[in-house]
Structures are given as C-alpha cells and as structure tokens.
VEXDREN-2710 file (C-alpha; in Angstrom, 1 decimal):
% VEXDREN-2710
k/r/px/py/pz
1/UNK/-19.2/-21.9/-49.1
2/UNK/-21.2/-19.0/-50.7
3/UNK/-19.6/-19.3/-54.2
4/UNK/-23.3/-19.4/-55.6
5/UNK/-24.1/-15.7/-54.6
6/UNK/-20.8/-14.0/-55.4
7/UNK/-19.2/-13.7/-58.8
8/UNK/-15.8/-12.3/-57.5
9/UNK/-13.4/-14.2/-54.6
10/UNK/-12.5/-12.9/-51.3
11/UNK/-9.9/-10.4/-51.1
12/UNK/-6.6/-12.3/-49.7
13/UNK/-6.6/-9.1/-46.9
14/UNK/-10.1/-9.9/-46.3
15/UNK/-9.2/-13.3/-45.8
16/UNK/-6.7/-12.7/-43.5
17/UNK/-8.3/-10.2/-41.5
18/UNK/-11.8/-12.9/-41.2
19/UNK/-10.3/-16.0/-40.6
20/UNK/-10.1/-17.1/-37.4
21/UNK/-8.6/-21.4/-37.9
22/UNK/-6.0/-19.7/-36.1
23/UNK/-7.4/-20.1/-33.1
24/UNK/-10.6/-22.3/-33.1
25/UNK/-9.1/-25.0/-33.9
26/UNK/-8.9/-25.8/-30.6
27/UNK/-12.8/-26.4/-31.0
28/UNK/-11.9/-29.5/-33.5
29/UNK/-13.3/-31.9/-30.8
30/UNK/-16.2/-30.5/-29.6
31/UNK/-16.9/-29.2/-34.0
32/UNK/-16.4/-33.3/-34.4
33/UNK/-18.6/-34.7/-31.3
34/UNK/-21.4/-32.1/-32.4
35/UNK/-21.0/-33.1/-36.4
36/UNK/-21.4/-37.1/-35.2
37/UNK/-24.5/-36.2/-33.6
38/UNK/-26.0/-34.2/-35.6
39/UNK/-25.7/-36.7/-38.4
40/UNK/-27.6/-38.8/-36.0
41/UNK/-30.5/-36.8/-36.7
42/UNK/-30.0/-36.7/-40.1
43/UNK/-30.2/-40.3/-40.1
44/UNK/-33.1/-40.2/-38.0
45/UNK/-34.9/-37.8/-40.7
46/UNK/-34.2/-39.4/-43.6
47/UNK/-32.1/-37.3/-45.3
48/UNK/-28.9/-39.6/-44.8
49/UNK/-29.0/-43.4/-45.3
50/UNK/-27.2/-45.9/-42.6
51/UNK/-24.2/-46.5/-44.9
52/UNK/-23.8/-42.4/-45.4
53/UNK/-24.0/-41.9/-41.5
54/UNK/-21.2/-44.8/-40.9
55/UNK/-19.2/-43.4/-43.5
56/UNK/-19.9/-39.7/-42.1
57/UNK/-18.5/-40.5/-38.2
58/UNK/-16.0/-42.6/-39.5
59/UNK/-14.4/-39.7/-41.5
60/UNK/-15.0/-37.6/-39.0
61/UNK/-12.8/-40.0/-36.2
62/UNK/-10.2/-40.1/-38.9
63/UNK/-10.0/-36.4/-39.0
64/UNK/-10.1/-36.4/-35.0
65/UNK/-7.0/-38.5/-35.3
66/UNK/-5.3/-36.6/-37.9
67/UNK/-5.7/-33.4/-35.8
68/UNK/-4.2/-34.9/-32.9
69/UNK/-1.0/-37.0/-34.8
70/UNK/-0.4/-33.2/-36.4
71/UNK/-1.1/-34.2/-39.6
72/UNK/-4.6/-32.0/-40.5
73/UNK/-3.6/-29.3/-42.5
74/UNK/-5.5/-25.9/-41.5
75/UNK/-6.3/-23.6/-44.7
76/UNK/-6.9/-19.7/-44.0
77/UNK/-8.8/-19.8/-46.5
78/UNK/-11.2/-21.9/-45.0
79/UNK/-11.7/-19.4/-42.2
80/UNK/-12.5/-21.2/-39.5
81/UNK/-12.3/-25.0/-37.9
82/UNK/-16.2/-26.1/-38.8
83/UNK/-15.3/-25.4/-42.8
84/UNK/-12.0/-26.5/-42.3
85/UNK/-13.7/-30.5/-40.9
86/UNK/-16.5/-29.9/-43.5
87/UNK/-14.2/-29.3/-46.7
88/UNK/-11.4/-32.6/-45.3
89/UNK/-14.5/-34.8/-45.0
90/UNK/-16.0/-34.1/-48.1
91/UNK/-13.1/-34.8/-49.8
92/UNK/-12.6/-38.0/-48.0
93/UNK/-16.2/-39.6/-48.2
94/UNK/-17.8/-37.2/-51.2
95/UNK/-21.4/-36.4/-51.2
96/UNK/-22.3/-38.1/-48.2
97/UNK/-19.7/-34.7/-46.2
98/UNK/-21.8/-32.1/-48.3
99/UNK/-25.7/-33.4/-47.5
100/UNK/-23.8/-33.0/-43.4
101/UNK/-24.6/-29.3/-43.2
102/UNK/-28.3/-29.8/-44.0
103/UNK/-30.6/-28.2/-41.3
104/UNK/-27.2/-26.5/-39.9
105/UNK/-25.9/-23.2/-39.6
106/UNK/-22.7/-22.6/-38.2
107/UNK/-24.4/-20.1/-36.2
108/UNK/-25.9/-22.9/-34.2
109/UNK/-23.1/-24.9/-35.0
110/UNK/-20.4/-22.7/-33.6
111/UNK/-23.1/-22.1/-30.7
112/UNK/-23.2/-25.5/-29.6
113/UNK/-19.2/-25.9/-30.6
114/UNK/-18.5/-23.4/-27.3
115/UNK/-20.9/-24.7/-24.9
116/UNK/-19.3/-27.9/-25.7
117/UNK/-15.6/-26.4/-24.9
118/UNK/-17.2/-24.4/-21.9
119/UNK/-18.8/-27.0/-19.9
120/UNK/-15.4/-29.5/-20.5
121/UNK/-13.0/-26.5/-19.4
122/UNK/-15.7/-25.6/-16.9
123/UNK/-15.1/-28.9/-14.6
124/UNK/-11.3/-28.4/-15.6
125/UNK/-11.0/-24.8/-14.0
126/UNK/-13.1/-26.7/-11.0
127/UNK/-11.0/-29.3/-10.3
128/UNK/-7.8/-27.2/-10.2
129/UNK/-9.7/-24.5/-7.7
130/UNK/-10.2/-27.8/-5.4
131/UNK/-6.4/-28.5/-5.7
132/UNK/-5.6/-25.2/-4.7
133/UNK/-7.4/-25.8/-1.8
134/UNK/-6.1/-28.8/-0.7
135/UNK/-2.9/-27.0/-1.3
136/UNK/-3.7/-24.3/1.6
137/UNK/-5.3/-27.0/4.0
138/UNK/-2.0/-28.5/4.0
139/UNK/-0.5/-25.7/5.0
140/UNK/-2.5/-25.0/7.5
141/UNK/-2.9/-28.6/9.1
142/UNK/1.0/-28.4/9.0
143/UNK/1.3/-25.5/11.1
144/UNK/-1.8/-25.6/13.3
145/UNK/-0.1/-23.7/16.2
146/UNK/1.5/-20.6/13.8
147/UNK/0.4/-17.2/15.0
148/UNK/0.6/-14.3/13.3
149/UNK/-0.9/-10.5/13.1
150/UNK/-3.7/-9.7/11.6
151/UNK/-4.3/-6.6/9.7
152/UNK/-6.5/-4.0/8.8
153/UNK/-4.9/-1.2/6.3
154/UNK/-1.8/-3.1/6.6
155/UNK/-1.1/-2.3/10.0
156/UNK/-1.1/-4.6/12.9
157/UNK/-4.5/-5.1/14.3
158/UNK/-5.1/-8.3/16.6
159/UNK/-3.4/-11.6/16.6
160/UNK/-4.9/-14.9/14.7
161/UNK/-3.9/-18.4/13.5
162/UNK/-2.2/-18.7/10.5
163/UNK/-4.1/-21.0/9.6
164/UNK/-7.1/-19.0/9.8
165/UNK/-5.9/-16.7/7.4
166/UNK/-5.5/-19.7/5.4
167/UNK/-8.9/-20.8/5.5
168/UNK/-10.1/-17.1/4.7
169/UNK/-8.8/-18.0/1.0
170/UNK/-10.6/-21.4/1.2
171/UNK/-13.5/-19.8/1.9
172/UNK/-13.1/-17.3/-1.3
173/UNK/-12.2/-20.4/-3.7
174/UNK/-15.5/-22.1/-2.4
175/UNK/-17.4/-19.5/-3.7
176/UNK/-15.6/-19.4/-6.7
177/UNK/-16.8/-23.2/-6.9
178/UNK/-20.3/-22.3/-6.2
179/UNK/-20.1/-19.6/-9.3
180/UNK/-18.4/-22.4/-11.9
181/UNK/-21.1/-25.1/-10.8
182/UNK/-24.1/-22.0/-11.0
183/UNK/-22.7/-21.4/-14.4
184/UNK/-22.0/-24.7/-15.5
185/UNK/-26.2/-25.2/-15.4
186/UNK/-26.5/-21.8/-17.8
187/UNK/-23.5/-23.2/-19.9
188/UNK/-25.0/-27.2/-20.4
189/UNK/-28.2/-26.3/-23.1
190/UNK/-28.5/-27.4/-26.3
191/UNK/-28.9/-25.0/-29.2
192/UNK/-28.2/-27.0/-32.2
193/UNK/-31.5/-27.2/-34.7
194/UNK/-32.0/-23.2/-34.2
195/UNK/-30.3/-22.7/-37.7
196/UNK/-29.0/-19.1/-39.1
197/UNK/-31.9/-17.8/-36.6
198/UNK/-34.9/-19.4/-37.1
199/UNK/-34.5/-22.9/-37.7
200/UNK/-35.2/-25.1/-40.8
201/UNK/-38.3/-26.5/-42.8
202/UNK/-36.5/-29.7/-42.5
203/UNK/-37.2/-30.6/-38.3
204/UNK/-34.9/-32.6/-36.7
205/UNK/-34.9/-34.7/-33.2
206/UNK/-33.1/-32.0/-31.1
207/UNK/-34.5/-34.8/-28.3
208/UNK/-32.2/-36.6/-29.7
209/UNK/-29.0/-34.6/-30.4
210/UNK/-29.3/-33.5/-26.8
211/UNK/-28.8/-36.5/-25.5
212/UNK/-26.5/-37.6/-27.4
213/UNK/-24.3/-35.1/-26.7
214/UNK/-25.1/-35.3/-22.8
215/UNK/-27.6/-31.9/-22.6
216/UNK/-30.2/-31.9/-20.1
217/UNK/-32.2/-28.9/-21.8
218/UNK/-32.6/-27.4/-25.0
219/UNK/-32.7/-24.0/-26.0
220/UNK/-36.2/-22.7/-26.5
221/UNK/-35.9/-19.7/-28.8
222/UNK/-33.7/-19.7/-32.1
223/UNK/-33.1/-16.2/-32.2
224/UNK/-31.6/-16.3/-28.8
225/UNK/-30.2/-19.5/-28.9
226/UNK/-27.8/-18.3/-32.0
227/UNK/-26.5/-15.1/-30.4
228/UNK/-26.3/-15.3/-26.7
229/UNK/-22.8/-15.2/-25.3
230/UNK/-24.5/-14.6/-21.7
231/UNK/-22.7/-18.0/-20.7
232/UNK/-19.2/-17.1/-22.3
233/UNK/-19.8/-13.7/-20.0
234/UNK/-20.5/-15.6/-16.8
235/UNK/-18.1/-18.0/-17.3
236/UNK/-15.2/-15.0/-18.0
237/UNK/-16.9/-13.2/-14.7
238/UNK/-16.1/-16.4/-12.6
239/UNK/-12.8/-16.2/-14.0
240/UNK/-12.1/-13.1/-13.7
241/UNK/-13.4/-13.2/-10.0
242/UNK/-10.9/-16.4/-9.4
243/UNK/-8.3/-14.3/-10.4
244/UNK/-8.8/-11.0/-7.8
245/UNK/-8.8/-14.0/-5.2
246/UNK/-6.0/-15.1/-6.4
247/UNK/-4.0/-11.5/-6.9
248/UNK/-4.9/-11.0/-2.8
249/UNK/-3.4/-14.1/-2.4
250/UNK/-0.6/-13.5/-4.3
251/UNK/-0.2/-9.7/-2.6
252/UNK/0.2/-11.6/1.1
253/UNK/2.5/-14.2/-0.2
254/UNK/4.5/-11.2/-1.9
255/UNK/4.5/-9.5/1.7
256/UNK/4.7/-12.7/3.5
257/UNK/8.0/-13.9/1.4
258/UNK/9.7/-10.2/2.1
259/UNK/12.7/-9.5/4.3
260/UNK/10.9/-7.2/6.4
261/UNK/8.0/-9.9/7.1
262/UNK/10.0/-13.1/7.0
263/UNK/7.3/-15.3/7.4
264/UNK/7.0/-17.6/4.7
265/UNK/9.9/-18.8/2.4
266/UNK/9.2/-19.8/-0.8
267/UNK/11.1/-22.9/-2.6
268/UNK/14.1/-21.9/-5.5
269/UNK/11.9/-23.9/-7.5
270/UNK/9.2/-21.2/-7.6
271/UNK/11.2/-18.0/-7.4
272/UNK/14.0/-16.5/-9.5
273/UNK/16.9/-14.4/-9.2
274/UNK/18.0/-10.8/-10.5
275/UNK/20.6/-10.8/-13.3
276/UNK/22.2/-7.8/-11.4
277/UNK/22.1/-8.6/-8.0
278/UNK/23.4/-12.0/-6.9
279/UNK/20.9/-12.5/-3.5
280/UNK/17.8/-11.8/-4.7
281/UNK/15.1/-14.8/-4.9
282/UNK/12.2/-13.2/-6.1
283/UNK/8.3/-14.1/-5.7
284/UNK/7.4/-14.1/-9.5
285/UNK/4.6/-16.8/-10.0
286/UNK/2.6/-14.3/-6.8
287/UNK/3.7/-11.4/-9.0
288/UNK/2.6/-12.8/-12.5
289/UNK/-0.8/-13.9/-10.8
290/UNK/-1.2/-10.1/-9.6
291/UNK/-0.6/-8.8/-13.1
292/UNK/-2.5/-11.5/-14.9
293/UNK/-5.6/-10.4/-13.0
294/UNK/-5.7/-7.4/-15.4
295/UNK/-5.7/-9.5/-18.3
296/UNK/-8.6/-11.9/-17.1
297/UNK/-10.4/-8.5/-15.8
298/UNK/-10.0/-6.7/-19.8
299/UNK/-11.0/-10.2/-21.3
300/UNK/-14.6/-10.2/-19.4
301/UNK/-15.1/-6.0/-20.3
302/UNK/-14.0/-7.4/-24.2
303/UNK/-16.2/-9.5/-24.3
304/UNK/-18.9/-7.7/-22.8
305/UNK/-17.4/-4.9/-25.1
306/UNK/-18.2/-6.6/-27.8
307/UNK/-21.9/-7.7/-27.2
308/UNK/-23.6/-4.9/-25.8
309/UNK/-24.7/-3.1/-28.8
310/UNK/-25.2/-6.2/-31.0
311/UNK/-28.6/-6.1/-32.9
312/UNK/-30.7/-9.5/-33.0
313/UNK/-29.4/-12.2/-34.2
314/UNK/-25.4/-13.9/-35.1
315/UNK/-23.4/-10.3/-36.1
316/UNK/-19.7/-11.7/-37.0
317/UNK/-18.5/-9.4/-34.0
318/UNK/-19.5/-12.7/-32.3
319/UNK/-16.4/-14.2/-33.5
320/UNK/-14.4/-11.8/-31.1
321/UNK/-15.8/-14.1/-28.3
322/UNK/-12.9/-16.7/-28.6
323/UNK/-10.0/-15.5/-28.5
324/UNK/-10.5/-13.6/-24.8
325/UNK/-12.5/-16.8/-23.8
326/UNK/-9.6/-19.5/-24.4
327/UNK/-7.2/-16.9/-23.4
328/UNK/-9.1/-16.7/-20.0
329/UNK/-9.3/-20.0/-19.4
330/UNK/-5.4/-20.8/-20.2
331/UNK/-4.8/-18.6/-17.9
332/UNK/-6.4/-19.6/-14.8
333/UNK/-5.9/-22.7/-15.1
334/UNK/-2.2/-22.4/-15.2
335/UNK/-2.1/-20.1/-12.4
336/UNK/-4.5/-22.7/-9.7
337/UNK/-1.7/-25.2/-10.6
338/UNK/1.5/-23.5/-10.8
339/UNK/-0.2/-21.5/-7.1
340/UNK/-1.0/-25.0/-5.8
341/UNK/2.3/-26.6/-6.2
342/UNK/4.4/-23.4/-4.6
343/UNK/2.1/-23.4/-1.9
344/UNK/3.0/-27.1/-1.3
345/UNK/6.7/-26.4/-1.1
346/UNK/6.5/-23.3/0.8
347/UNK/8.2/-23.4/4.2
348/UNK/6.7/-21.2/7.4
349/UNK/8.8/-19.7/9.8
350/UNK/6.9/-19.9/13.1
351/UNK/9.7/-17.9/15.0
352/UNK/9.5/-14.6/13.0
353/UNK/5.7/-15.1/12.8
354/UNK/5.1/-15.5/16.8
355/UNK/7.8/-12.5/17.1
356/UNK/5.5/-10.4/15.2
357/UNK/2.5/-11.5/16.8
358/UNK/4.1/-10.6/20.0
359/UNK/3.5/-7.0/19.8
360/UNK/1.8/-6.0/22.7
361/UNK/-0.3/-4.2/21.0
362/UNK/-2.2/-6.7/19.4
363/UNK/-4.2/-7.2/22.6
364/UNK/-5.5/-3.4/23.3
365/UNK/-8.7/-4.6/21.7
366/UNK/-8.7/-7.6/24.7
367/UNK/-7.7/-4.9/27.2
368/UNK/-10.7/-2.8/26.2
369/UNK/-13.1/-6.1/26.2
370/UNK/-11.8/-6.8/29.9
371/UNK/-13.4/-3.4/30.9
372/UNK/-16.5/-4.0/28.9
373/UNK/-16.8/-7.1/31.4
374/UNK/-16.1/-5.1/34.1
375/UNK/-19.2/-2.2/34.1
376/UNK/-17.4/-0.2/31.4
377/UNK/-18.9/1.5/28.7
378/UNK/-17.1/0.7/25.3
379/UNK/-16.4/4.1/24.1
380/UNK/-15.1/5.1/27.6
381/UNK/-12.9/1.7/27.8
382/UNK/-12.2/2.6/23.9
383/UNK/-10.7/6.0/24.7
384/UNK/-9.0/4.9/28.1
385/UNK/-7.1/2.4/26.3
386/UNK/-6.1/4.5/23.6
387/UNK/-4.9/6.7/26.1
388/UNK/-2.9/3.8/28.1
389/UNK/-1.4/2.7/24.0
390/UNK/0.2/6.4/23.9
391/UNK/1.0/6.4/27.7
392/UNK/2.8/3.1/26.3
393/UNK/4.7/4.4/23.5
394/UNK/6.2/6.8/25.1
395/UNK/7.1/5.1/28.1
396/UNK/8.9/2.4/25.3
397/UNK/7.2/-0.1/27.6
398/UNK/4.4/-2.9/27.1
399/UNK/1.3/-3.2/28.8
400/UNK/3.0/-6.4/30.1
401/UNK/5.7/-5.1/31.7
402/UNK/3.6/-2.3/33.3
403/UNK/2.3/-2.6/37.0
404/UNK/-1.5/-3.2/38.3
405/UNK/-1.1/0.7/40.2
406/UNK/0.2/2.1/36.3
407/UNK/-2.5/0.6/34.9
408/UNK/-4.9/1.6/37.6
409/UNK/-3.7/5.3/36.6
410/UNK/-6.1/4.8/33.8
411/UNK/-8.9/3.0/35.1
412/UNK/-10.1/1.5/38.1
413/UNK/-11.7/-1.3/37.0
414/UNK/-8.4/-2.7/36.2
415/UNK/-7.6/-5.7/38.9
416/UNK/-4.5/-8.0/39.0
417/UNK/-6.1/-10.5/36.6
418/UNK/-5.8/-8.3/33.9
419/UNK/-2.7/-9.8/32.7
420/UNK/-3.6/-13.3/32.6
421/UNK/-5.6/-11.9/29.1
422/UNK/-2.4/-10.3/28.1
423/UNK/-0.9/-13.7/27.3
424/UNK/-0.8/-14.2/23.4
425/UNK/-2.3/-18.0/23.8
426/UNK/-4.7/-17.0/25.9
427/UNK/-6.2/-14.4/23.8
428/UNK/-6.3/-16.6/21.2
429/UNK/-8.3/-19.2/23.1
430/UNK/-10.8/-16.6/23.9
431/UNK/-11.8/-15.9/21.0
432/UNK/-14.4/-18.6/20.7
433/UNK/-17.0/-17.0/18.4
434/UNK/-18.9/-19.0/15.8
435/UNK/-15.9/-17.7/12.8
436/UNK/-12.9/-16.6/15.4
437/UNK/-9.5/-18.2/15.3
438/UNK/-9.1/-20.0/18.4
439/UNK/-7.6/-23.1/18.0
440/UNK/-10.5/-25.0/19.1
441/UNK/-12.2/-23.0/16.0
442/UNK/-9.9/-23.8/13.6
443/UNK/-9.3/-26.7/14.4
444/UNK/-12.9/-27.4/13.8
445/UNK/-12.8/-25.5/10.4
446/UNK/-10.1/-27.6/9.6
447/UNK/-11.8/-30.7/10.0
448/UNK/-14.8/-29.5/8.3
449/UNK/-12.4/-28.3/5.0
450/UNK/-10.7/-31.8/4.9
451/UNK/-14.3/-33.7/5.0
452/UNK/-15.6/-31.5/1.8
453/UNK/-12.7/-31.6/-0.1
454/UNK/-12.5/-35.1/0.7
455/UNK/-16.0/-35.8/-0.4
456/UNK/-15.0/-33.8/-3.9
457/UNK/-18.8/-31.3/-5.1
458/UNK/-20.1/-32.7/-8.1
459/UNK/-21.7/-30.4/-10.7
END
C-alpha cells in the first residue's frame, strides 16, 4: 500500500510482528458496512459513477459472504482486515476497488470500524446483564420466605431475606446498565471523513455517511477524532466494573455452595469434580468468574497503558487497543450467560439457611433498639447489651431462653414484652425502612424489579 515511497520490502519479522489480520478480522462486518457507505459519498461527490458504486457494494457483500462460508483467505502480509477487503475487492471488480480509499485513511477507517463493533457488542453485553437479572429475580420470587444472616466482615451480623441479598446484586447490575447505556452515547459518533488527521481536499457528505450508518453525531475535530480511544477505555471500565460485581457474586455463591454454609446447591451441570477425590463437586464457573476479574481489570490498565503518553495524532501503539478490547468483551459476555443459567438451576436449602439465621444473636441489634424505645441512650443500651451477649456466651444460653429477672440483671427498662422482638419473623417484619428486608419491602422491591425488567431500558 506504500510501495511508491519504499524501494526495499518489509522484512518477513517485521511483517509478522505488525500484522494484526489475526485478530481484526472479527471487524470484517463493521470494515464492510463502513466501506458501503462511504462509497455512498463517493458517489455523492463525484468521484465514483452509479455503475462503480453497484459494482463496489456488490463486491463487497460477496466478500461479506465469503468471510462467513470460511472461504476468504487472510494474508499476513496484508496486515490487517481493512487491506485484507481492499486488496480481494480490487481484484474482483478492478479500478473501481482502488478509487474506494479516496478521502480515507484507515486511521479514520479503523476509527469508525471499532465504534461500529463497540456500539453492536455494547447492546450485546446489555442484554446478557438483563438476563442475569432475571436470573436472580427468579430466585428470589422462588424463595420469598428464605432467611438467612447477614454479614459484615464475614461474621454474622443481623438476619435478612434472602432475597434481599439477591436484589443487592440487581441493584449492582443496574448500574452497570446505566454505565453501558452512558457509554453507548460516547461510543455512537461518526468519525469517518477526518482522514490521516486532518481530513481531505476532496469533502465528502459525512451528513450522509452518518446516517447511513445509523450515527446521530459526528465527530467535530479530526485530530481527535483519529486517535481517541476514550470510548474503548469506558467501555473496558464498564467491563471491568461488571466483572468485580460479578467476582462478589461469585465469592457468596463459593461460600454459599460450601459444606460449612450449606445454603445453596449448585446443579452437576455447573460444577466439576476432583480427579483425586471421588465427592468433591466443585463451584468452578463462581471461581473462573473471580479469577477472570483480573484479566478484565489488566485489559482496562493495558489499554489505558498504552494511551497515556501517546503524542497527537494515530501512533501505531493504537493497534494494541484490540486485542484487550475483544478479549474483554468475550469474556463478559460468556460469564453473564454461563452465571445466568447456573443461577437458574441452583437449588436453596431453606432448612440450613433458617438454622443459621436462628442464632440468637442476630437480634442483639433489636435488643438494643427495644431500649432506645424505652428512654435509653444508645451507647448505654449498646454497652449493656454487649454486656448481656458475653453474660450469654458463657452461660451457653440464648437471650430466648433467659428469664425477664436475668435480663432485668442488666437493665431495667427490660419488661416481659421483650421477647415478643426476639422472634426471628418478627424482627424481620420490623424492619420496615424505605431499603430494609421485611417481607412487605421486598416483596415490594420484587414487584418493582419484575415491572423494569419486564418493560426491557432501551439505549
């Protein structure tokens, strides 16, 4: 493509170590859609003729095809997939393939190639965020009545639905929504017609190729418009951020799954056993997602990496934006389904979740709220129930199964309806705060989950 200006040919090695066919090819579509456009423009400007155009986007479909029968053959030497298209559909048409590239860079070209790919697989990694969703309201709506502990530093720390913990992770994934939509807006402008970096005597209808190609809004500077990667970035930073949701998720199910919690079992379908020991059915998908975090975490510092010391305008360090992207997105998008569909077949064992929430002790926190009501200061009725919790351990008894006079010992504001609140369903009713997990709250939350996922956000 440069032949004019160099008298020697690239070094094989230097072949090898530019190309990069070896992976954007997966941009033949989006190079293809862009190429029919564009020659749009051309046709507008005068610089091809009706027949030329025709022939130009029926080439190009032919080459679409090929691509996806299998049949296109990539050269190396070539370098990448917009030279690869160019140099087939030359030699299928002739002249009318070479005048395409007029008023083209592939700075611009690969430019608009991405944002193509981005906003497609943008909506893709959306979509399988909402299933994921719908995944953990079904769980939830299946077991409405499920109690279990909640916990602060992993130890035991008041009692709540299940399914509010649940709908903690619905809440995460909704935001993740809100960040793919946010960046989808950044991600959908229109930067072909900016050229190597500033644009071309020969002025095409960017008007035009916009809409054609379904842009609301064209890029406004051509220097900027040819090297900015700030949407590749935010689009890796919603990834990435999908992905630490996901890895908590992943940690409870890990826990959850365990002998020594017992509270969710997890289908042979989406476990796997040890080659050594015969009864193990391990949680692997929640343990890939945890380690695959890292990956979608060192993808977005690559990338940003890569552009932070770039001078103005396209640097070929540019091309390391690809690999880390598709990467990124292949792998969130595999981990929202393959989480979705275990979290469908997951099974939840009520009894050893209500025997866990049963611990007394989950209700010292209501204990110290029912002298609050009653006159006392909080850090007084703090430090008096800490007192009774130790009194408690060492007597290997309850609060339960302690007397009003024992309790009295403590404080006197205690009375005999004290242990109506030590009832595990009544604590939970109590908790009626806009954001609490009584079941009249979640219940609520639950409707108000099936009624947006149901009514499926738009970009």
């Amino acid at each position: 493509m440069w032949k004019g200006r160099f008298q020697t040919e690239t070094s094989n090695l230097v072949q090898r170590y530019g190309e990069s066919i070896s992976y954007d090819w997966r941009l033949y579509a989006c190079d293809i859609e862009g190429s029919i456009a564009h020659a749009a423009a051309l046709l507008e400007a005068g610089i091809l003729t009706k027949k030329e155009e025709r022939a130009i986007v029926r080439g190009l479909q032919e080459i679409r095809r090929e691509i996806e029968a299998g049949e296109f053959r990539f050269r190396t030497s070539l370098e990448d997939i917009h030279m690869n298209i160019e140099r087939a559909l030359t030699e299928k048409i002739g002249d009318a393939g070479a005048k395409l590239h007029t008023a083209r860079s592939r700075n611009d070209q690969v430019a608009l190639d991405v944002r193509l790919y981005c906003r497609t697989e943008v909506q893709a990694i959306h979509l399988r965020v909402a299933t994921l969703q719908d995944a953990l309201l079904t769980l939830a709506v299946n077991h409405p009545s499920a109690v279990v502990p909640g916990y602060t530093h992993l130890q035991r720390g008041q009692p709540v639905l299940f399914a509010h913990h649940l709908l903690a992770y619905l809440e995460m994934l909704e935001r993740d929504k809100e960040r793919l939509r946010d960046c989808y807006g950044r991600v959908n402008v229109m930067p072909l017609g900016s050229g190597a970096l500033a644009g071309s005597t020969i002025v095409l209808n960017r008007k035009l190729v916009a809409e054609r190609l379904g842009f609301p809004a064209i890029t406004q500077n051509s220097m900027d418009a040819v090297s900015d990667r700030d949407f590749v970035a935010e689009l890796l930073f919603a990834i990435a951020l999908a992905g630490v949701h996901l890895s908590r998720l992943s940690e409870d199910v890990i826990l959850w799954a365990s002998a020594e919690f017992g509270f969710i079992e997890l289908s042979d379908a989406h476990t796997t056993g040890s080659s050594l020991m015969p009864q193990k059915k391990n949680p692997d998908v929640a343990e890939l997602t945890r380690g695959k975090t890292g990956r979608l975490l060192g993808n977005l510092v690559s990338l940003l990496t890569t552009i932070k010391g770039l001078p103005m305008t396209y640097n070929r360090d540019l091309q390391e934006d690809k690999e880390p992207l598709f990467d990124s997105i292949d792998q969130i998008k595999l981990a929202l389904e393959v989480f979705a569909e275990m979290m469908v077949a997951a099974k939840v064992r009520e009894d050893r979740t209500l025997a866990a929430a049963s611990d007394p002790f989950l209700l010292a926190t209501d204990l110290a709220d029912y002298l609050v009501l009653r006159g006392v200061p909080f850090r007084e009725a703090h430090e008096i129930i800490g007192k009774l919790t130790a009194h408690s351990l060492a007597e290997g008894r309850g609060f339960p199964e302690m007397d009003i006079e024992e309790l009295r010992r403590f404080s006197t504001a205690f009375e005999a309806d004290v242990f109506h609140g030590l009832d595990l369903r009544t604590a939970l009713k109590a908790r009626k705060g806009v954001g609490a997990p009584s079941p009249a709250k979640v219940g609520a939350q639950i409707s108000r989950w099936q009624r947006r996922l149901a009514a499926k956000a738009k970009f």
